[in-house]
C-alpha positions in Angstrom: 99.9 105.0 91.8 103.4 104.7 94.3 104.5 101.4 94.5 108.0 99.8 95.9 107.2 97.4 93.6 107.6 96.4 89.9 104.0 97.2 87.9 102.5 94.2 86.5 101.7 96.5 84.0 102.6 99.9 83.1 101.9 102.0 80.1 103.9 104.9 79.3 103.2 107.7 77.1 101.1 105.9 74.7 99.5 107.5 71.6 97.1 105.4 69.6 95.0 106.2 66.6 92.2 104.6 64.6 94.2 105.7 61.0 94.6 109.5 61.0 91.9 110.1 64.3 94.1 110.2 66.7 92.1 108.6 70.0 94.4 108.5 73.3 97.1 111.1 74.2 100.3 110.7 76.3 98.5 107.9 78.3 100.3 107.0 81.4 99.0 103.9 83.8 100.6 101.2 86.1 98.8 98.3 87.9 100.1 96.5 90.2 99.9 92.7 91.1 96.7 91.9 92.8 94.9 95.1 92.3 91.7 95.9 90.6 91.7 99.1 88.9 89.0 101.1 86.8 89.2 102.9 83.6 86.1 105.7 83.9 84.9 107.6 81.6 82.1 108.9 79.3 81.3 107.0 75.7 84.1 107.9 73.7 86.7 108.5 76.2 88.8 105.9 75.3 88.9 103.3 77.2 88.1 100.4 75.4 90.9 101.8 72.8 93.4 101.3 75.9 92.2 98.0 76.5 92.7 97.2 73.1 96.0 98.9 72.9 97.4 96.4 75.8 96.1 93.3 74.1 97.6 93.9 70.8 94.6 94.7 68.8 95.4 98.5 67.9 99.5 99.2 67.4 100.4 102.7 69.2 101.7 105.9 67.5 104.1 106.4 70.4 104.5 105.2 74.2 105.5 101.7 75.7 103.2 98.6 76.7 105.6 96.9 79.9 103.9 93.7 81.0 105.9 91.8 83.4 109.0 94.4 83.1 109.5 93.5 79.4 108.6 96.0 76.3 105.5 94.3 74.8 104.7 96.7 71.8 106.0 93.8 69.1 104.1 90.9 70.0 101.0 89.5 68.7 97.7 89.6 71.2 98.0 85.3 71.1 101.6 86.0 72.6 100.4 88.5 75.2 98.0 85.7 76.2 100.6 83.4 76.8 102.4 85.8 78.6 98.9 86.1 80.9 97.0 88.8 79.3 93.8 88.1 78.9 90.8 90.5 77.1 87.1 90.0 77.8 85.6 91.9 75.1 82.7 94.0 75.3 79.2 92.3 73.6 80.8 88.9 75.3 81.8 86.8 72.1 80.6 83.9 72.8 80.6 80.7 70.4 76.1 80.5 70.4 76.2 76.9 68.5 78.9 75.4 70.8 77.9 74.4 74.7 79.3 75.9 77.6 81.9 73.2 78.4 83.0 74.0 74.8 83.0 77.5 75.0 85.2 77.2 78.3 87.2 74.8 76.9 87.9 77.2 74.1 89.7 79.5 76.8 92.4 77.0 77.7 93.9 76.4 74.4 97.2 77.4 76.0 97.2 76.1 78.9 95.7 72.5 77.8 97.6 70.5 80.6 95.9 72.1 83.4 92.5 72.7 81.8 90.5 70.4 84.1 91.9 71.8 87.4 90.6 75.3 86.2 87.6 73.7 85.1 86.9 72.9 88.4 87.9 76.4 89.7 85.8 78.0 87.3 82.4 75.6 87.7 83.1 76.9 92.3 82.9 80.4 90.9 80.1 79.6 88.5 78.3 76.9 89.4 75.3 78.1 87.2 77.2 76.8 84.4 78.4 73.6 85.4 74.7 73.4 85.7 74.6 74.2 82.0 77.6 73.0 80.9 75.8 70.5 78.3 73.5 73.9 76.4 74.1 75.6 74.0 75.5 79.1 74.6 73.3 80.8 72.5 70.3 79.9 74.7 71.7 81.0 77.7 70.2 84.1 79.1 72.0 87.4 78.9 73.7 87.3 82.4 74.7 83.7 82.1 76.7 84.6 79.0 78.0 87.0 80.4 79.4 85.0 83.4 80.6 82.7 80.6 82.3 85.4 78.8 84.2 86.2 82.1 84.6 82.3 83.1 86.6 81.6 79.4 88.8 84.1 79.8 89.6 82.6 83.6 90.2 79.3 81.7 93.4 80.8 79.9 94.8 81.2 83.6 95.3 84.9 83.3 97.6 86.7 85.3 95.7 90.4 83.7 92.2 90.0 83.3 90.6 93.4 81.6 86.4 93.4 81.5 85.1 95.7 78.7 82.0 96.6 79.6 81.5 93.7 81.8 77.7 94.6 83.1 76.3 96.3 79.9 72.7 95.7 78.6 71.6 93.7 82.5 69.3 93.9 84.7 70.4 95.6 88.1 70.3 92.6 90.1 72.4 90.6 87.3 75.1 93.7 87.6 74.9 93.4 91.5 75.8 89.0 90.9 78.4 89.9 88.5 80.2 92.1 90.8 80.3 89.5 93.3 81.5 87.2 90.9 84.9 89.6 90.2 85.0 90.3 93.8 85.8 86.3 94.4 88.2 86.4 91.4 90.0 89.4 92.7 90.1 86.9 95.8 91.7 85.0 93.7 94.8 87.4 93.4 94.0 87.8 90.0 95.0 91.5 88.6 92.1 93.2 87.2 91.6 96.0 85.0 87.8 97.0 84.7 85.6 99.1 82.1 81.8 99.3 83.1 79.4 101.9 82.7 78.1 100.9 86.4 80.2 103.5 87.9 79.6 103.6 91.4 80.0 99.8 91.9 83.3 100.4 89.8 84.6 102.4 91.9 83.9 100.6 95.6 85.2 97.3 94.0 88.3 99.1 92.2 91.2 100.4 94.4 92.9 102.6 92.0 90.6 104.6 89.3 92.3 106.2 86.1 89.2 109.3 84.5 89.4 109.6 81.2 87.9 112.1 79.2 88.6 112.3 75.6 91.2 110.5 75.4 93.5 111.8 78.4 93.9 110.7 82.0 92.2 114.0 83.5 92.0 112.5 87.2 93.6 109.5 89.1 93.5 108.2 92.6 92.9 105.9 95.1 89.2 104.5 95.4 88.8 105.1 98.8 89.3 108.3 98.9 87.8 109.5 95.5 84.4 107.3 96.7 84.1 110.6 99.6 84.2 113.0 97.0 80.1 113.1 97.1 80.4 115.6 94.0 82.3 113.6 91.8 80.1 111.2 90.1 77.8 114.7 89.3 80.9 116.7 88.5 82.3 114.1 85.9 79.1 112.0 84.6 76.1 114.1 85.5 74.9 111.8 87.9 
């Protein structure tokens, strides 16, 4: 990706293993402010390993983690989220006994003073659970926990939202609402860094893709034009 500008993010030459298994090689990503940019790949390839990596949870072998300009390799993942780093996990995470207001007010732990004007921002985007904001999260069905997944991490205010596996397990029409909903928070200006298995919405809502295949960036490139390629879905995925 060419850009005048400073990356919000750039990863450099990272190694990271799971004790000896090694699982990404020499990877090599920027993402810059405002964009939305997909990690693609089989099962396996990595990617939620990177998303990891950039939060904090996995330490790297080798490489840089640059958020903001400054070296982040030493900090704990609660720092990152200060700095505006914020992970959505995949399987969603959410507190079942605790109600939705709860769970979103969970998010916001760091950013307490301005809690109720995201609140607000987050119940436009979601009104479904403003709707719900008094049940418990556990009774929610599996696309509304999903959307509350996605709203608490909004409530930390992030500046880098990354979405493991953000449509996994739903119904078609549920991943079709989803994507709308991070289509109005990339509206937002809000940087995104995606990791779903619905690859073909991925890639129209993305405008920068990184391929991975086990564990190395085998193909980068702007959405646009790698969305023309009518071969490349069946090339890479079989599909």
């Amino acid at each position: 990706m060419k850009s005048s500008e400073t990356p919000l993010l750039e990863v450099k030459d990272l190694d990271v293993a799971y004790g000896t298994i090694q699982s990404l090689w020499n990877i090599n990503i920027k993402v810059d402010r405002g964009m939305c940019v997909s990690l693609l790949g089989l099962n396996g390839a990595g990617k939620s390993t990177l998303l990891k990596s950039i939060m904090g949870f996995l330490c790297p072998k080798k490489g840089s983690i640059i958020f903001k300009g400054k070296i982040i390799n030493s900090l704990e993942p609660w720092q990152r989220a200060r700095m505006g780093i914020i992970y959505v996990p995949e399987g969603r995470g959410i507190f079942a006994r605790l109600t939705v207001k709860e769970n979103l007010l969970m998010g916001c732990y760091s950013r307490k003073k301005r809690a109720r004007e995201i609140l607000r921002e987050v119940y436009r985007i979601f009104p479904i659970l403003e709707e719900r904001e008094d049940q418990e999260a556990g009774t929610l069905s599996g696309g509304e926990q999903q959307m509350l997944a996605i709203a608490r991490g909004l409530m930390a205010d992030p500046e880098l939202l990354m979405l493991d596996e953000v449509t996994q397990g739903l119904a078609p029409t549920l991943r079709e609402t989803i994507y709308e909903k991070i289509k109005e928070i990339k509206d937002l200006g809000i940087t995104i860094i995606l990791v779903d298995e619905y690859l073909k919405k991925s890639i129209e809502i993305s405008d920068y893709i990184y391929l991975l295949t086990s564990g190395h960036i085998v193909l980068e490139g702007y959405s646009a034009e790698i969305i023309k390629d009518s071969n490349f879905l069946k090339k890479y995925f079989g599909v």
